[in-house]
N, C-alpha and C positions, 0 to 999 in steps of 0.2 A: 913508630909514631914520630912526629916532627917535632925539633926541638921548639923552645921559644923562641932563638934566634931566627930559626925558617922559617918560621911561622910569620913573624914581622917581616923579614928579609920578602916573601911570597906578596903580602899586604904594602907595603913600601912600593913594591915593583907595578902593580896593580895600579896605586895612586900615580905613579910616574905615569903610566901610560894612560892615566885619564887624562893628563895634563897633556901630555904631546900631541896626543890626540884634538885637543881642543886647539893648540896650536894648529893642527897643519889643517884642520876645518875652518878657521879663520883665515888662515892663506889660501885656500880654495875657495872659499865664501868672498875673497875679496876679488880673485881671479875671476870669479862668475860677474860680479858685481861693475868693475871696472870694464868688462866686456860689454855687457849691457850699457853701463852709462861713465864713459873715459872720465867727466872729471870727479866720480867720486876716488879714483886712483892718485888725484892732482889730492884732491882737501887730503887723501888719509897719509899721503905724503908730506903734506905741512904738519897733518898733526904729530905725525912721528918727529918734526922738526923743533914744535913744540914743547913736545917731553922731553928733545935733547937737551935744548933750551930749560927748562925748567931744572933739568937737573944738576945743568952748568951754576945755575942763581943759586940754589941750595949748597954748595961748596963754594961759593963765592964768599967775601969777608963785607960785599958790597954796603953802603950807609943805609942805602937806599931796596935792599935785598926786600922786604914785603914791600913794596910798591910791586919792583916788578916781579915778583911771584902772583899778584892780584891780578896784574896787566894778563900774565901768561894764561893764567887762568882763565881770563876772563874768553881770553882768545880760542882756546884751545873749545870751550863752552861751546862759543859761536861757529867753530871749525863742523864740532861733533853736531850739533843742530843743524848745520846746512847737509851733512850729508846723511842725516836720518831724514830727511827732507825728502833728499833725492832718491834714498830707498825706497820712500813708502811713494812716489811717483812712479816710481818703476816696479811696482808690485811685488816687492820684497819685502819681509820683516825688518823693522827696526833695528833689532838684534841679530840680524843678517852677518855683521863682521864681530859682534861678540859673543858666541855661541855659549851657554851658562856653561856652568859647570856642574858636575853630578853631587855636588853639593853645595851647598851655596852659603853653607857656615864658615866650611876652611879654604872653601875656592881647589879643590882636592890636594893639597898639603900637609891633613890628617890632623893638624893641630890646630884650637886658637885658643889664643892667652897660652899658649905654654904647656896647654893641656889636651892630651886625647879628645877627640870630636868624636862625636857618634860614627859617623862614617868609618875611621878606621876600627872602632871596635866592632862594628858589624861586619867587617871586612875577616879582622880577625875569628871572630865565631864562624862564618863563612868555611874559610880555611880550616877553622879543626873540624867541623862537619864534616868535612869532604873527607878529610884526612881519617877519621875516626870509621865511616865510612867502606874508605879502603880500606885499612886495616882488617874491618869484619867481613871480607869477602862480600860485600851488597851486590848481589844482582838481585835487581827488578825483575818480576814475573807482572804478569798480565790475567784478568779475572777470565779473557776468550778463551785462554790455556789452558783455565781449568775444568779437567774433564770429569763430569759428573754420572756420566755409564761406567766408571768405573767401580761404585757403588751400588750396590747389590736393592733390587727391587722387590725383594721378599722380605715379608712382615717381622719386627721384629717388637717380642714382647716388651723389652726394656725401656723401649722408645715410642712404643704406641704406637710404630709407623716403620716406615721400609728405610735404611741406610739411604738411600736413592733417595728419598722425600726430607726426610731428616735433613743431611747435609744440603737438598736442594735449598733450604728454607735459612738453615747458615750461610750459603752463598749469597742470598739474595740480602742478608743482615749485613752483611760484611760490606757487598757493594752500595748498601742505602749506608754507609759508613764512611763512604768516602766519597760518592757521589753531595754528600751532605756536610762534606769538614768546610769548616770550622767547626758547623753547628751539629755536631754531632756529639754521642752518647761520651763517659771520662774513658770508655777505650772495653777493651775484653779479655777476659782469659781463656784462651782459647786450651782446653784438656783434651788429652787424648793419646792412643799411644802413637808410634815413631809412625810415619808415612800415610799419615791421613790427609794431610792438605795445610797442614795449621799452619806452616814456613809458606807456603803458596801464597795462601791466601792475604797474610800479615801484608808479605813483600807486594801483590796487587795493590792493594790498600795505598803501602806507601808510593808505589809508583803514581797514583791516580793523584794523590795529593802531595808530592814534589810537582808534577804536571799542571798545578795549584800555585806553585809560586811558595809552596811551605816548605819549611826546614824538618828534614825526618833521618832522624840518627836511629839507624840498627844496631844492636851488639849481641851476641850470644851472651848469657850471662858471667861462663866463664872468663870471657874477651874482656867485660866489663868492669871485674871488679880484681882480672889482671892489672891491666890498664892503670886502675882508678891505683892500685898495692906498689904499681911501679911507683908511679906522680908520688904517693905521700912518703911511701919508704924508702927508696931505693934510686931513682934517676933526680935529675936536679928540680929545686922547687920553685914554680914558677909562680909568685905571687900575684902576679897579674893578669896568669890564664887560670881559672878556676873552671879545672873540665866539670865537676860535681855541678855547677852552677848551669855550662854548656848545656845538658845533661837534661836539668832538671824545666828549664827554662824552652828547649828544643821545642817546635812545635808538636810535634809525635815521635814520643817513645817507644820501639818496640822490643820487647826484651824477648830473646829465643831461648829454649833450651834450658828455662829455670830448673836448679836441681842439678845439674849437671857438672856447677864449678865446684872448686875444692871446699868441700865444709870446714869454715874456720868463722869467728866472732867478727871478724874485719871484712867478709864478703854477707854475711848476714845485714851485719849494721849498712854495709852501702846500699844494699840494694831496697833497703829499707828506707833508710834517708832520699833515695832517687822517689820511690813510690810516694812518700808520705810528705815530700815536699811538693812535688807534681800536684796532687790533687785541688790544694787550697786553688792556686792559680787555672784549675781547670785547663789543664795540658792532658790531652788526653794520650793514653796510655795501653800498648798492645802486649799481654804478657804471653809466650808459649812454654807449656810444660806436659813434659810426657807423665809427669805423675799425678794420683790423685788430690783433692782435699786434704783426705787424712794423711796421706804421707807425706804431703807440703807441712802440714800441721807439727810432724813430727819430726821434719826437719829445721825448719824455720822456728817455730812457736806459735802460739796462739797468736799473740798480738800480728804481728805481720801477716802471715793469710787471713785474718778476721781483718785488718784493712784492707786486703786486695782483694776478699771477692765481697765483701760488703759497699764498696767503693767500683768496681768494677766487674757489666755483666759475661757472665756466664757459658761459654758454648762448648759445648761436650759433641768431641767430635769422633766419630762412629764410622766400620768398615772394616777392608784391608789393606794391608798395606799398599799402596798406588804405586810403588817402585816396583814390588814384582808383577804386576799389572804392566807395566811400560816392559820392563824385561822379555815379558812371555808377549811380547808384542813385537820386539823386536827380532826375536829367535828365527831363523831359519825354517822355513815351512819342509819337508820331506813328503 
């Protein structure tokens, strides 16, 4: 994972090239500009003379130094009104030679007054998403991909219905799941054992709502509360990235493979505190576990699964395994 240094170092570099970038569109923007109408290239060359100007009077010892800072002003006023004039005559925006900036608190600087601006900390959460991310091996899967003949169309007493109908009916929860985020259900626990679909189907999910414009951290659970064991014990601590916060606050959570990290009181409590923090703010939340109820129950405790599946619904998922399915599909025909 990144330290905090790259992390900013990554977020820094980013703000630099918002800024450069609005530089060299303003030198294009003026180049289109002056093409169109020569003396707006005449006024924005005075006005560049008047900033020199102005910033001569400002290190000056002059008696007289606010007169002509007024005068300059006054000037430079009349300069910038004749050639938004001319802009909006010649069918161009006002704001034609000052293109905003992508934000408009710090002018992309990342600071004012002295302090973080929204912009760079969003910048930074950005980057440990990504990062946290990679780290967990993310790839996106796609709902077209998943094939549902590979479940068995014969009745099954457990379920009241056929593997094939069953999962068909989970598929179709999962897609009105993401077809619908924001405003969708606080997430699901998806049960079941290994090669049902439950990693497919989550990673669909998150792909349809990154494709949303929303922020969606994966981590196996192992991954997560590695991670979370290095940050607090073990690597340096970083008081101003709070991944537990990242984490909790992320738009979709999905956590794979619950059961599976090392049983210890420090991977309990995290992923308890992620769950139980999550909910208040209605962040909705994708858990995958190959075990049951009762065996979560008896790993965990009561209190923790009596929040997760009291807090979050239910889908029990059914079949065989879909990898050797893909296997005896790809094998050699004789």
């Amino acid at each position: 994972m990144l330290s905090k240094k790259e992390i900013y170092k990554q977020a820094y570099k980013e703000l630099e090239h918002r800024r450069l970038k609005r530089q060299l569109d303003r030198t294009n923007n003026l180049k289109i500009a002056s093409s169109i109408c020569p003396e707006i290239k005449i006024l924005s060359t005075s006005l560049s003379k008047t900033a020199i100007a102005l910033s001569k009077s400002i290190l000056s010892n002059s008696s007289n130094q606010s007169e002509i800072i007024k005068r300059i002003h006054e000037e430079n006023v009349k300069v910038q009104n004749q050639i938004n004039k001319l802009l909006i005559e010649n069918g161009l925006p006002q704001n034609f030679l000052s293109p905003p900036p992508v934000c408009s608190r710090c002018e992309d600087f990342g600071f004012v007054d002295n302090k973080k601006c929204s912009c760079l900390i969003k910048l930074v959460k950005k980057i440990l998403t990504k990062d946290l991310q990679k780290s967990s091996n993310f790839y996106l899967t796609s709902f077209k991909d998943f094939n549902l003949d590979y479940y068995s169309k014969e009745y099954d007493a457990k379920y009241g219905t056929s593997p094939y109908e069953h999962m068909s009916s989970i598929f179709k929860i999962c897609k009105e799941f993401a077809d619908n985020f924001p405003n969708s259900s606080e997430g699901f626990v998806m049960c079941g054992l290994t090669g049902l679909g439950k990693t497919h189907l989550s990673l669909a999910i998150a792909s349809e709502v990154i494709s949303k414009g929303f922020a969606v951290i994966y981590s196996t659970a192992s991954e997560i509360t590695r991670n979370m064991s290095d940050r607090y014990f073990h690597r340096e601590q970083n008081n101003d990235i709070d991944y537990l916060k990242l984490i909790v606050e992320t738009d979709l959570f999905i956590l794979d493979d619950l059961g599976t990290e090392f049983d210890s009181a420090f991977s309990k409590s995290a992923i308890f505190d992620i769950i139980n923090s999550r909910i208040p703010l209605h962040r909705p939340t994708i858990i995958n576990t190959n075990l049951s109820p009762r065996d979560l129950e008896k790993k965990y405790g009561e209190r923790i699964v009596s929040r997760i599946f009291s807090t979050l619904n239910t889908l029990s998922f059914t079949g065989t395994d879909n990898r050797k399915h893909s296997l005896i599909k790809k094998l050699p025909r004789h």
